[in-house]
Structures are given as structure tokens and as C-alpha cells.
C-alpha positions in Angstrom: 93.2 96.3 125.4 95.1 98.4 122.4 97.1 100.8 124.0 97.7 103.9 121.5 100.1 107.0 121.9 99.4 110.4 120.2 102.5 110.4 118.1 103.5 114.5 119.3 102.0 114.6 123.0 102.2 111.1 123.7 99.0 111.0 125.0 97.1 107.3 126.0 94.2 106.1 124.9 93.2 102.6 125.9 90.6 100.6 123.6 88.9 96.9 124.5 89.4 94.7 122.1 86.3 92.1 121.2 86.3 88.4 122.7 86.0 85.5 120.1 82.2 85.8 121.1 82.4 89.3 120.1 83.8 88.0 116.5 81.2 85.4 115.9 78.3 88.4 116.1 80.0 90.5 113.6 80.6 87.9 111.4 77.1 86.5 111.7 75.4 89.7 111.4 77.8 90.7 108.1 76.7 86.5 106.9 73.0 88.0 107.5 73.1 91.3 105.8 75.1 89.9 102.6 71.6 88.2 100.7 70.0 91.9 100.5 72.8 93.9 100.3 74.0 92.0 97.3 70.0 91.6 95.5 69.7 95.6 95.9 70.3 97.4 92.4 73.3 99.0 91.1 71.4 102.4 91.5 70.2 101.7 95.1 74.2 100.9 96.0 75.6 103.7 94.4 72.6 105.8 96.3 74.3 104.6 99.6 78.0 105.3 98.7 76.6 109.4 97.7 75.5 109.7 101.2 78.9 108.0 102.4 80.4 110.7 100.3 78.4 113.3 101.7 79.0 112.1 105.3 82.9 112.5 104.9 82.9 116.0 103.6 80.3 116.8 106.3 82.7 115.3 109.1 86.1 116.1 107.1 87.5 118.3 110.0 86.7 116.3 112.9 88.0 113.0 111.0 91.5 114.4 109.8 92.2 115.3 113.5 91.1 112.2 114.7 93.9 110.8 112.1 96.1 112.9 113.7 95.8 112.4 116.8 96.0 108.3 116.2 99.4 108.1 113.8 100.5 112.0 113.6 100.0 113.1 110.0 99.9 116.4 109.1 96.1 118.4 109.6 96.2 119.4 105.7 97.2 115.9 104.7 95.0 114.5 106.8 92.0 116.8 105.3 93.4 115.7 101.9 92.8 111.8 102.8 89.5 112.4 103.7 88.4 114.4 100.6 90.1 111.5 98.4 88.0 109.1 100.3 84.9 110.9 99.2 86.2 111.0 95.8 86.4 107.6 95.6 82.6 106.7 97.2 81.4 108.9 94.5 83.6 107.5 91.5 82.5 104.1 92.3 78.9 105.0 92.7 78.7 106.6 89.3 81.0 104.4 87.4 80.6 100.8 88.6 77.5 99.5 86.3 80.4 99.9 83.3 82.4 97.4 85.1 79.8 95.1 86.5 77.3 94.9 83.4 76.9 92.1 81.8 78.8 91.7 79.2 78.0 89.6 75.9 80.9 87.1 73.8 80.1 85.7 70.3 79.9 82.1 70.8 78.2 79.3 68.9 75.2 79.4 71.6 72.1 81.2 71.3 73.2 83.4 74.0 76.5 83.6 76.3 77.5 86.4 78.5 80.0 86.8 81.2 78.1 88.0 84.7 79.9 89.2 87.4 78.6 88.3 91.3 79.5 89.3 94.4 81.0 86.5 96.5 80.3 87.6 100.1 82.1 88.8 103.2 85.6 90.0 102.2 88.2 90.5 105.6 90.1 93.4 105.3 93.7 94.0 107.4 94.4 97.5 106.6 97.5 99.3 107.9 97.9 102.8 110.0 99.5 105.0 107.5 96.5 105.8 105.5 93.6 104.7 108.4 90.7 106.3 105.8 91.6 105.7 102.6 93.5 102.4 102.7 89.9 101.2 103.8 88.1 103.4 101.3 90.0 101.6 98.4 88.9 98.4 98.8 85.6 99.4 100.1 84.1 101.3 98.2 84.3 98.9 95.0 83.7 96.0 97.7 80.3 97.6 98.3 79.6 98.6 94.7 80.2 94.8 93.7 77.1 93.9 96.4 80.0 92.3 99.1 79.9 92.8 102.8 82.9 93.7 104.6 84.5 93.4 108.3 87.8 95.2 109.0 90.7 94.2 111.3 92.4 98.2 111.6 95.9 98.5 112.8 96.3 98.0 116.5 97.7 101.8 116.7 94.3 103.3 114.8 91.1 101.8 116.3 89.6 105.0 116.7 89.8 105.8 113.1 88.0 101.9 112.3 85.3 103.3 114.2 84.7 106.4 113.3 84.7 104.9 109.6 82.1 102.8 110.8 79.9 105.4 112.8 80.0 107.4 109.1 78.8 104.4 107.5 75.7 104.2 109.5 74.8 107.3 109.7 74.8 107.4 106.2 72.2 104.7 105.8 74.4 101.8 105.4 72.5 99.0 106.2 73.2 96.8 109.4 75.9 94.1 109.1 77.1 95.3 105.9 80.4 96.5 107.0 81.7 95.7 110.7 85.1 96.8 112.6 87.3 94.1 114.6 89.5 94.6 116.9 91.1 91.5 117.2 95.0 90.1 118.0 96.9 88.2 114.8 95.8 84.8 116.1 92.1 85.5 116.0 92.6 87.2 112.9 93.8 84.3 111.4 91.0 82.1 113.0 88.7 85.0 110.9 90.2 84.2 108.0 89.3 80.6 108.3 85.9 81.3 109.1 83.8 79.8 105.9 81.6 83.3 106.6 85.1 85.1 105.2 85.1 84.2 100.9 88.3 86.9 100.9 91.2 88.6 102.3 92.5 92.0 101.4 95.3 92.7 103.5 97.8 96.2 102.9 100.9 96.1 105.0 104.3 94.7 105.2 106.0 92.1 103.5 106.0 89.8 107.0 102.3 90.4 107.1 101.6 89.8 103.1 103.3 85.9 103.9 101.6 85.2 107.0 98.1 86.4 105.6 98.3 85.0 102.0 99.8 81.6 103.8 96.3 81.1 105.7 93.8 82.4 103.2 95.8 79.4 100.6 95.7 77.3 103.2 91.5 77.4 103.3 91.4 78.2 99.9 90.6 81.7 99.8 90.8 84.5 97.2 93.8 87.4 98.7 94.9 90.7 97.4 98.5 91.9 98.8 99.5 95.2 98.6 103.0 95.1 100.5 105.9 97.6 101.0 107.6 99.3 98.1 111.6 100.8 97.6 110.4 103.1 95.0 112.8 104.4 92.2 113.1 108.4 91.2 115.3 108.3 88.2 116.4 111.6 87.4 118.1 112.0 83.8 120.5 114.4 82.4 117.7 117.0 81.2 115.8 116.8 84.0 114.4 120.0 84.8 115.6 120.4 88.7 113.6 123.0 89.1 110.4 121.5 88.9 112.0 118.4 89.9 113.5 119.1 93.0 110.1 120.4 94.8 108.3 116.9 93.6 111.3 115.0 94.9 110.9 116.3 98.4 107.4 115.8 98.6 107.4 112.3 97.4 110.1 111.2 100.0 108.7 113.5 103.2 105.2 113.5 102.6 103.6 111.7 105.4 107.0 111.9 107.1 108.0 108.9 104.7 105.7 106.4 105.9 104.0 105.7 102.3 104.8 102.7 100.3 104.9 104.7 96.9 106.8 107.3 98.4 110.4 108.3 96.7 112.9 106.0 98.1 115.8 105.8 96.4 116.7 108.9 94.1 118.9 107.7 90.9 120.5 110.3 89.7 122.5 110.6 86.3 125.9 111.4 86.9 126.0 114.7 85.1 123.6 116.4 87.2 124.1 114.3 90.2 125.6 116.9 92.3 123.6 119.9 91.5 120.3 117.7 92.6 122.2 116.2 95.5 122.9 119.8 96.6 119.3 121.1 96.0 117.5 118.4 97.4 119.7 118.5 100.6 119.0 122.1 101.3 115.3 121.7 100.6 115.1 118.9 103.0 116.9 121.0 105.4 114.4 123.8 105.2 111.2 121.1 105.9 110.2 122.1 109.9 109.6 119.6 112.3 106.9 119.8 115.1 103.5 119.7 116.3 101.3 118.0 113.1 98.4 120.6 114.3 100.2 123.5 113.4 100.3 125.2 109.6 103.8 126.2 110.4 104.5 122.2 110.3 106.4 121.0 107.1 107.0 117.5 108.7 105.0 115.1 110.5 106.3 113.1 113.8 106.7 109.5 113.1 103.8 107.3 113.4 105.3 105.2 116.9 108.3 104.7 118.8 109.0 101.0 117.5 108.8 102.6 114.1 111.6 105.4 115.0 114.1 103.0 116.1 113.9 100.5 113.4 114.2 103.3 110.9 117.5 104.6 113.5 118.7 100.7 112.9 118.8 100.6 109.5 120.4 104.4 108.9 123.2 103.1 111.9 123.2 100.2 109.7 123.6 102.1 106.4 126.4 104.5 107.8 128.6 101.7 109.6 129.2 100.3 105.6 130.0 102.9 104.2 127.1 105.5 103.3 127.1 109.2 104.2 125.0 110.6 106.1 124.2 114.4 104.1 121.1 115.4 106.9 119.4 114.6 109.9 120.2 111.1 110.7 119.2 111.0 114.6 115.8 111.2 116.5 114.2 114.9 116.7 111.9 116.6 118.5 108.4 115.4 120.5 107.2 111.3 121.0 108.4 110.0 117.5 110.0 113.0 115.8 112.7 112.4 113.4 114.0 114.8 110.6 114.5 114.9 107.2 117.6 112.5 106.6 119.7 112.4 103.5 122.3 109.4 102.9 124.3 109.2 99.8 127.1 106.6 98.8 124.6 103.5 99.6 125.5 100.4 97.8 124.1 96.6 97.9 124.5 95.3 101.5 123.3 98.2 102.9 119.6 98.2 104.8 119.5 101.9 102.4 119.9 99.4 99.4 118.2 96.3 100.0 115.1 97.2 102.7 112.2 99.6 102.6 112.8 102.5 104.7 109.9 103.3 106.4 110.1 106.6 107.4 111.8 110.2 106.4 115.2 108.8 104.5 116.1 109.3 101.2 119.0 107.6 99.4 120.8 109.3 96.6 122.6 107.3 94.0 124.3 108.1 91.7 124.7 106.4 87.7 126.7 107.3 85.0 124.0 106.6 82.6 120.1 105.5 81.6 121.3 102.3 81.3 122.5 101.8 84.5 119.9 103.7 86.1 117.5 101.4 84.8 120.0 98.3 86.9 119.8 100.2 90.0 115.9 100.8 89.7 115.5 96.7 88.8 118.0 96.1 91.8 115.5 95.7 94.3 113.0 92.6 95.3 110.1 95.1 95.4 107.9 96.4 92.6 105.5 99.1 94.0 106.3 102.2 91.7 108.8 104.6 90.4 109.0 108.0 88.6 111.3 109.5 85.7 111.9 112.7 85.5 113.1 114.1 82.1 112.6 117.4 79.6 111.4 114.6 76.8 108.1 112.8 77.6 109.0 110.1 75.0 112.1 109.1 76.7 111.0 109.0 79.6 107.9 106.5 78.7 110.9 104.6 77.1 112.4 104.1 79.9 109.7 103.5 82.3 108.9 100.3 80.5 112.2 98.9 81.4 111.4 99.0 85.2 109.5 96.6 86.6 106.8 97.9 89.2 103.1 98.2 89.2 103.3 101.6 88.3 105.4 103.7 86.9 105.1 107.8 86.3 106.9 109.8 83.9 107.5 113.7 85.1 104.6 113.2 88.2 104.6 111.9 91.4 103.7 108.3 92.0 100.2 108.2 93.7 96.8 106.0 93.6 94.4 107.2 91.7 91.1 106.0 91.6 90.2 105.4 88.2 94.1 103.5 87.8 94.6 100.1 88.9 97.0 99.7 91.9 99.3 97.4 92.9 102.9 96.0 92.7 104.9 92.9 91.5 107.3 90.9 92.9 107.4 91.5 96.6 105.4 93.9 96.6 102.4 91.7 96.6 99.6 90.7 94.1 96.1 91.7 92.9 95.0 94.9 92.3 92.4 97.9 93.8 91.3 100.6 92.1 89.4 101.1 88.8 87.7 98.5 86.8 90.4 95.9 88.3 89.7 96.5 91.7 85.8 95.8 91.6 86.5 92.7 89.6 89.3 90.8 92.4 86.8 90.1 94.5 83.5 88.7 92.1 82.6 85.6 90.5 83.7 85.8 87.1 80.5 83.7 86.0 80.0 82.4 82.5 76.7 81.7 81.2 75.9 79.6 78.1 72.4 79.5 76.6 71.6 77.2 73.8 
């Protein structure tokens, strides 16, 4: 059985999980539906992910509280998932056939093209953070590229896999084409040996990313990683705080922290280091912790308890070498409530400085220069995103092509957007979703030679 825990009331809810026989049907039945699924046209695909769309904005209320209710987010940022989930049915049903056409070279032959075919049943280990839209964004291009899918949720979401796949077929989705496990690591990794399984798609931690990617090379098969992420805000000189300051808060507290491409660790130019430091503090102060059902709300509960107190480790951790604690820095209010918390004076050696902190902590640092914030941002072993925030575009875009992540936003918030690639470098995983990319990581890149 999962055993999950509203993240406010602490309410129980008990789910079976399925027995290895339970596993072999699923897979068999997504092995069945693949031939037909994969020979329909573009136009017949893109028909289906329309009425996906149309299904999510139909049910958009009653599946943001069910995210609510599983890992605690916010009601309006739970709305907002499922809306960018239907944006991203929709954007792959109308724009996929300029990504999957065939597409002529100029050889010597009479003919030679590059095609681009499905490969099958791709395994999906999505985290609880996102529960809709992680699996939307490797979904919806899986389906669009004529694959089949089966999903292993988070242990602490299983109600959310299901609902995504009661939407599915009540939107027309064929049988077998997409499928929901509930399964333990071990059978997991039996899954991913499976020779019905051509892929893996896995988003989640770096301790996951190793363990995953370790058995899909071991059998051979094609991953993508999209793993954790200690993502720079570099704020220069000319920043302008006021339009600054609000974006900063968001992109560390959204989601009570729990977002890989959230803010992380704010690098802040010495000259207006303690003017920012100052506003950000009292901003964070204001953000109201509480109930995620109520408007009033500015700051979600944490997702579990497990998740509380390893974030409470690492600040402890952070503090007893040295770093401040500006706000917050203890356990709040309901299940997993914990406020807004402000450290500054982190340095290597410090969880703050060398781990992801997953959860509401910011770190401020400060630089005396553009130079050296550009050494701090580097200083990490992830690459998920970062931000610069300046008055001049041009500088900024200078400077964000010294940092090495997978993306990198000048004067906006990092996000995934549908029509950009996503993903990081260095430990932050490898592959991409999203965009053209994403549809391609899991095809056969065939080439075809006529003479």
C-alpha cells in the first residue's frame, strides 16, 4: 500500500499498489496498442491531444484540488499547472508535423531523406512537485511522436497518476496507450529491463538520475534526466530592485521552494547588496503561511515531513559554519509548514553552498563584481538555470553566456516553456523535453538512401 498525508490536515489516504502480475498486463496491453497508435496520422494524433486539452480545462478545478490535497501547493498555482498542461496538449497537436516531417538532404542519391519513427513504450518516473505537468511534458510530445507510455508517479501522488489517466480515456485515448504503475524502486527497475520498455524518462533527484540511468545503460536503453538544480539570480549594480525584488521572491517561494528552476542562490553585486538583502528580507517576511485552500495563502506547506526535516538539516547545517540566519529558519505552522527563510554569509562547505535546497530557503551572496558573480554562479555541480537581472539587456545576455546551465534568462524568471527546450548540464542531468528537442529524444532518427 502507498500511504499519503495531506500536506496541511494530515489527512490518510491509503492506495494498493499493483503485483508484478499487475505489471505484466499494463505492459502487454501498452506492447498491443503501440502498432496502431503509432500507424494513426499526424492529424488523427493531434485530434486526440485537442480533446486531452479540452478535458483538462473541463476538469481544471477538481484536478488542482486534487494536487493539493496530495503534495499541498497552492489552489491558484495548482489551477495554473493544469492550464499549462492544456497548453502544452494543444501546442504539440498543432505544431508537431514541423518537427516530425520528413525532411530531405542533398546527397549524391536519387533520393535521401531523414524520417523520424516512434520507437515504442517509453517508462516514465515523474516526481511529486509538478504531478500534472511534469507528465504532460514528456507526454504530450511522446504521444505526438506515435509512442505509448506507462508511468511510475511519485509514491506521495498516486491519485493525481490516476486522475491523469481517467482524463486520458475519457478523452478518447485509446486503450493501452498510456497506463499508470504503481510500483516500489525494485519493480521499477525490473520495468525498465522489460524489452516492452525502448525508454526511460525519469525527473527527480540526483540519487534517482544515477540509479535510473545506471539500469537503462545497463539494458541498453535510451534515458533523459532532468535532475535537481542550485539556480543562480545574479543581480548587477543597475538592477532595477523594484521590479526585481517582487520576481526574486516568487522565483525562490513559489511552490514553497520545491521547484528545480526555482531561485536558489541570490548573487548580489556588492554595491547594491544591502539595499536588496534588506528588501527581499521584508518581502519574504510579509509571504503568509497556512492552509493552501485559502486566497489569503501566500505560501504553501511543504510537500512531506521527510522533506521538512532534511531541509531543517541542512539550514542547522548551514548556520553551525558560519551563515546567518536573516528569517524563518524553524518548522511553522500545520503537517509540513515551514516559512520563508533567509540565510546570508554562506560560503563553500556549507549544505547552503554546495546542495540543492529543496524547499523555501534562499541564500544571499554577496560579490564585489560581474566577474566574480559569474565564479559563484559556475561554483556549483549543477546546471539547471539561472537569471540576470540588469537595466541593460545587452549586458546581461553577455553575461549569461558565461554561466553554464541549460537555461539561462536575462531580466525574467527561469521557467519551462513549451516551445523552449528544457534541461540542464552537468549534474543536472541530460536530454531534453520541450519543443522540437523534446519530440525528437525519443524517435528513431532513420536515414533513408534511394538510388
Amino acid at each position: 500500500m502507498y500511504e499519503t498525508r495531506d500536506p496541511w490536515t494530515g489527512a490518510v489516504h491509503r492506495q494498493p499498489t499493483h503485483s508484478d502480475a499487475d505489471i505484466d498486463t499494463r505492459l502487454g496491453a501498452a506492447a498491443a496498442a503501440f502498432p496502431a497508435w503509432a500507424a494513426l496520422p499526424l492529424q488523427a494524433r493531434g485530434a486526440h491531444l485537442h480533446a486531452i486539452a479540452a478535458a483538462l480545462k473541463a476538469q481544471r478545478r477538481e484536478l488542482a484540488a486534487l494536487i493539493t490535497a496530495e503534495m499541498g501547493k497552492l489552489t491558484k498555482e495548482a489551477l495554473a499547472e493544469i492550464d499549462k498542461c492544456a497548453v502544452a496538449c494543444a501546442f504539440y497537436a498543432d505544431n508537431a508535423g514541423r518537427w516530425l516531417d520528413d525532411e530531405p538532404v542533398a546527397t549524391d542519391a536519387k533520393r535521401s531523406y531523414v524520417r523520424y519513427e516512434p520507437i515504442g513504450c517509453v517508462l516514465a518516473i515523474m516526481p511529486w512537485n509538478f504531478p500534472f505537468w511534469q507528465v504532460f511534458r514528456f507526454l504530450a510530445p511522446a504521444l505526438m511522436a506515435g509512442n505509448v507510455a506507462v508511468l511510475k508517479h511519485a509514491v506521495n501522488v498516486p491519485r493525481c497518476a490516476d486522475a491523469i489517466a481517467a482524463v486520458l480515456a475519457a478523452a478518447g485515448l485509446p486503450a493501452g496507450v498510456f497506463g499508470v504503475l504503481h510500483i516500489d524502486n525494485e519493480q521499477a527497475a525490473r520495468v525498465i529491463a522489460d524489452r516492452r520498455v525502448a525508454a526511460v524518462t525519469l525527473t527527480g533527484s540526483e540519487r534517482a538520475g544515477r540509479s535510473v540511468a545506471a539500469t537503462a545503460g545497463a539494458h541498453l536503453k535510451k534515458c533523459v534526466m532532468e535532475l535537481g538544480g542550485s539556480d543562480p539570480f545574479v543581480v548587477l549594480a543597475d538592477a532595477d530592485l523594484d521590479a526585481t525584488i517582487p520576481v526574486a521572491v516568487a522565483s525562490r517561494f513559489g511552490n514553497a521552494g520545491q521547484t528545480c528552476i526555482a531561485a536558489k542562490r541570490f548573487i548580489v553585486v556588492d554595491a547594491i547588496a544591502g539595499e536588496f538583502t534588506r528588501r527581499f528580507v521584508e518581502a519574504a517576511a510579509a509571504l503568509r503561511t497556512g492552509d493552501p485552500r485559502e486566497t489569503s495563502t501566500g505560501l504553501a506547506p511543504m510537500a512531506r515531513p521527510d522533506l521538512r526535516d532534511q531541509l531543517q538539516r541542512q539550514v542547522d547545517a548551514s548556520a553551525a559554519k558560519g551563515a546567518r540566519v536573516l528569517l524563518g529558519g524553524a518548522p511553522g505552522d500545520g503537517a509540513t509548514g515551514y516559512p520563508a527563510t533567509v540565510l546570508a554569509d554562506t560560503a563553500p562547505g556549507m549544505p547552503a553552498w554546495d546542495e540543492e535546497l529543496f524547499g523555501p530557503v534562499a541564500s544571499i551572496v554577496r560579490v564585489a563584481d560581474e566577474d566574480a558573480a559569474v565564479q559563484v554562479a559556475n561554483d556549483t555541480p549543477y546546471g539547471l538555470g539561472a537569471s540576470v537581472w540588469t537595466r541593460d539587456p545587452a549586458r546581461g545576455e553577455a553575461l549569461a553566456r558565461r554561466i553554464a546551465a541549460g537555461a539561462c534568462f536575462v531580466n525574467a524568471i527561469v521557467r519551462s516553456d513549451v516551445r523552449l527546450p528544457f534541461g540542464g548540464t552537468k549534474i543536472s542531468g541530460f536530454g531534453r523535453e520541450l519543443a522540437g528537442h523534446g519530440i525528437h529524444e525519443f524517435m528513431n532518427i532513420k536515414s533513408v538512401w534511394v538510388d
